[in-house]
C-alpha positions as CSV (number, residue, x, y, z in Angstrom):
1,X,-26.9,20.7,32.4
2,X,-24.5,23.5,34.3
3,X,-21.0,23.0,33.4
4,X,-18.8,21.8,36.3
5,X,-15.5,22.9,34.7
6,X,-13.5,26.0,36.0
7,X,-13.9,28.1,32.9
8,X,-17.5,27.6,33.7
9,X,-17.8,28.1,37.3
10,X,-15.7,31.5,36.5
11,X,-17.5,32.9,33.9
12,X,-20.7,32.4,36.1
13,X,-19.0,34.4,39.2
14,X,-17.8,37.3,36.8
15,X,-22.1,37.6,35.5
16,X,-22.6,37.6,39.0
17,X,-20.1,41.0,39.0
18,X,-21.5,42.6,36.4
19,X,-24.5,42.0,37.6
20,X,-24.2,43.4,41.0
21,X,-22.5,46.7,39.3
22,X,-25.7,46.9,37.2
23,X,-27.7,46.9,40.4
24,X,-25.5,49.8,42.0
25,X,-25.7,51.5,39.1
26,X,-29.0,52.1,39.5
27,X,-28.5,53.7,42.6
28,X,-31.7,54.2,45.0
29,X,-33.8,53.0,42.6
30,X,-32.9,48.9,42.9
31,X,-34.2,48.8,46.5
32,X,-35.6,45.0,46.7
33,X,-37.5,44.3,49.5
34,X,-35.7,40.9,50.0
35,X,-32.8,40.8,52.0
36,X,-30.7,38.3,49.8
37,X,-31.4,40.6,47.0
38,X,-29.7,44.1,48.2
39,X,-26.6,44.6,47.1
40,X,-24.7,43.8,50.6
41,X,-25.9,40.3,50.8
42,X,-25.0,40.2,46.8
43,X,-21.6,41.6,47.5
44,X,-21.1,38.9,50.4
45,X,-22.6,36.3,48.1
46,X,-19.7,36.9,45.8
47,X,-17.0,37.4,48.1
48,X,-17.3,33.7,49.0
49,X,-18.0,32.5,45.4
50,X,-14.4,34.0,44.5
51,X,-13.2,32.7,47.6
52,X,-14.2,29.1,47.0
53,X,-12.7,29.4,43.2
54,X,-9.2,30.4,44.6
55,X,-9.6,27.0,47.1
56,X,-9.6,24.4,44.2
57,X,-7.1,26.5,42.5
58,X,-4.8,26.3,46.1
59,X,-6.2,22.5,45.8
60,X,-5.4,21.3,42.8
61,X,-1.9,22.8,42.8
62,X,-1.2,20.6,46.0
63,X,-2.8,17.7,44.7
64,X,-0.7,17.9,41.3
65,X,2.3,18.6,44.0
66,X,1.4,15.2,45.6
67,X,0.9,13.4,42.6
68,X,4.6,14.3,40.9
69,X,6.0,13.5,44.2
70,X,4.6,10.2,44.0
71,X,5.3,9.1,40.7
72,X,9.5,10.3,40.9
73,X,9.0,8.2,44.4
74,X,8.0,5.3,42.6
75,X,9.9,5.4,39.4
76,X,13.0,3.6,40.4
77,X,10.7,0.7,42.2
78,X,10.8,-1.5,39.1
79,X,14.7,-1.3,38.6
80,X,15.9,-1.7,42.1
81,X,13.6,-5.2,42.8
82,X,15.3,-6.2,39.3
83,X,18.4,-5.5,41.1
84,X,17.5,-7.2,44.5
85,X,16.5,-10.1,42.2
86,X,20.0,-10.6,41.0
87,X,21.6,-9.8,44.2
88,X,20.0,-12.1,46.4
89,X,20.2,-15.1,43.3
90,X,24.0,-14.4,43.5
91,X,24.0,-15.5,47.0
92,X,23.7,-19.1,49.0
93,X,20.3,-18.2,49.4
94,X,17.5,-21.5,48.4
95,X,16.6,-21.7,45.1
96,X,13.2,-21.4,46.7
97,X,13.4,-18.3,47.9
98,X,15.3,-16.8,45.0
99,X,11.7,-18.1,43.2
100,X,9.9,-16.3,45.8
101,X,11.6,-12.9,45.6
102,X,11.3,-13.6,41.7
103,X,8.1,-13.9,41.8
104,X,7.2,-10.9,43.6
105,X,8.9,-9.2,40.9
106,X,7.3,-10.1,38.6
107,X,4.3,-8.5,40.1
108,X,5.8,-5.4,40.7
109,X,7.1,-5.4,36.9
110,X,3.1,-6.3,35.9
111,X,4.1,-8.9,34.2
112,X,2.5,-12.7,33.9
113,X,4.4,-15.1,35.7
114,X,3.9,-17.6,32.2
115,X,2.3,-16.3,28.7
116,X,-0.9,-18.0,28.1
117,X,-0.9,-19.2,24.7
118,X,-3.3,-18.3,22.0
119,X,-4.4,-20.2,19.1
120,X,-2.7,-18.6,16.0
121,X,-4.8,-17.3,12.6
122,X,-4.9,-21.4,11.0
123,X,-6.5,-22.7,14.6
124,X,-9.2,-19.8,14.5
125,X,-10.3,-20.1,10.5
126,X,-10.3,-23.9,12.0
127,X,-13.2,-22.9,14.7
128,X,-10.6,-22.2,18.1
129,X,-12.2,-20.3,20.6
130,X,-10.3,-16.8,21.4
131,X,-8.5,-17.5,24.8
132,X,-9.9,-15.1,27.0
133,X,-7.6,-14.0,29.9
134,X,-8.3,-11.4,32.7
135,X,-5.8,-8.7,33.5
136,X,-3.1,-10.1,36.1
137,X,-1.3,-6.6,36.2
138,X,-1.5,-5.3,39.7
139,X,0.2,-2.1,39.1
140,X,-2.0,0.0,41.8
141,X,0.4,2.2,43.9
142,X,-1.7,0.6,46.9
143,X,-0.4,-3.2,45.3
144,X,3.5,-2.1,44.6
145,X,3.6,-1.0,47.8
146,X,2.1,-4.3,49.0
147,X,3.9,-6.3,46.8
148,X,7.5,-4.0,47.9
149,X,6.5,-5.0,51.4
150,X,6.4,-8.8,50.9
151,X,9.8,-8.5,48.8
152,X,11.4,-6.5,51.9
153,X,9.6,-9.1,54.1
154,X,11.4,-12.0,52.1
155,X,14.6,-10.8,52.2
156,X,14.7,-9.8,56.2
157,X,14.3,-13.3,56.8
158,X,16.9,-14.5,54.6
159,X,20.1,-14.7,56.8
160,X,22.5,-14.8,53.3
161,X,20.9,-11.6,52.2
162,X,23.7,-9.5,53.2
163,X,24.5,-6.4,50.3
164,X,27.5,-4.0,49.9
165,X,25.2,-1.8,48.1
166,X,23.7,0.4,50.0
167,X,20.7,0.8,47.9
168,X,20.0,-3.0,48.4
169,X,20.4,-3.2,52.5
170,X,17.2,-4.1,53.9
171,X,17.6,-0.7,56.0
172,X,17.6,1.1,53.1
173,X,14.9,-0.5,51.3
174,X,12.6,-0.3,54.3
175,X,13.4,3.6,54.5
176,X,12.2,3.5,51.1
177,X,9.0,1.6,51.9
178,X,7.9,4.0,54.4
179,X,8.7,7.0,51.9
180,X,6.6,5.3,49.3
181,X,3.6,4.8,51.8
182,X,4.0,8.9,52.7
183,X,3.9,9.5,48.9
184,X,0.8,7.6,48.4
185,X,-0.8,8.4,52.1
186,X,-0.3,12.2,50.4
187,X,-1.8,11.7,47.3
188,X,-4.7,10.1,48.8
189,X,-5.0,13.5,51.5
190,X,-5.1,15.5,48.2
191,X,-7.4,14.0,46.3
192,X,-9.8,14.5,49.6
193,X,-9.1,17.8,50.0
194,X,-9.2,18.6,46.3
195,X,-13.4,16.9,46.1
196,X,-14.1,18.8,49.2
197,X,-13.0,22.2,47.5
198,X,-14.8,21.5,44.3
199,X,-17.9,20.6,46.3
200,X,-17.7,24.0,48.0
201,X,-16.8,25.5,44.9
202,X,-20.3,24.2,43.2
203,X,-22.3,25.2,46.5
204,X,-20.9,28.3,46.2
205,X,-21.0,29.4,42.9
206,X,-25.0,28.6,42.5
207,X,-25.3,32.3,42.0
208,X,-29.0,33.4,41.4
């Protein structure tokens, strides 16, 4: 099988050089009667082989541009709802929706909202069954945004939600939200444009 890798795909386009200088080395005497063959339509043949290497290269760079932005976008995610967690319980808010916002949190921490208990080494020598749980984490940028949404949803309906900290005003979190969506919205164009190069690329570099 043809190796997909970039190494690969470049090593095959500089044979393809030395190939073609081979060929005009030999002057008047390579003169193939097919047209793909002569050394123009070789020459053209290469020009769009390099051409579609230096794509992915321009590519990847900007999906590795949109990636990096999208992680520093997200990093301080988990702190602040921590922080919006203990601002809004120091209020007059309902206990009920202090549990609501808490629990929102917790899916944006990726944690379980209560530890399932497992039988210990004595209950399985005994014959206990292995609990078997299925991941609960949600940690998708798709879901944190999601679950950053409902949190920012919660809170805009709670009238005793009113911050002195900027970085906690429903305003300001909402800014954020629509940052975090670009990020991601970003990462997703990338990745598109990214596939599409390397399907050129492969097309492209076929050289025979």
């Amino acid at each position: 099988m043809a190796s997909t890798s970039e190494t690969g795909h470049a090593k095959n386009v500089a044979t393809f050089e030395d190939l073609i200088s081979f060929c005009t080395g030999y002057g008047a005497t390579y003169n193939p009667s097919k047209v793909a063959l002569k050394l123009p339509a070789l020459a053209t043949q290469l020009t769009g082989a390099n051409a579609a290497l230096q794509a992915v290269k321009v590519a990847k760079t900007a999906y590795d541009n949109a990636t990096n932005a999208r992680e520093v976008a997200f990093k301080p995610l988990k702190p602040l709802a921590t922080k919006i967690v203990n601002g809004l319980a120091a209020t007059e808010a309902t206990a009920q929706t202090v549990d609501d916002v808490k629990s929102t949190n917790i899916k944006i921490q990726g944690r379980r909202a209560k530890a399932v208990e497992k039988p210990d080494a004595k209950a399985l020598a005994a014959g206990a069954e292995p609990v078997k749980t299925a991941s609960t984490s949600q940690q998708s940028y798709d879901k944190l945004i999601d679950h950053f949404a409902q949190l920012i949803a919660t809170l805009t309906a709670e009238p005793k939600y009113i911050p002195n900290e900027n970085e906690l005003k429903v305003a300001t979190l909402n800014t954020m939200l629509t940052d975090l969506r670009a990020k991601n919205t970003a990462v997703i164009t990338a990745t598109t444009a990214l596939s599409n190069a390397r399907i050129a690329r492969d097309k492209a570099c076929m050289l025979k």
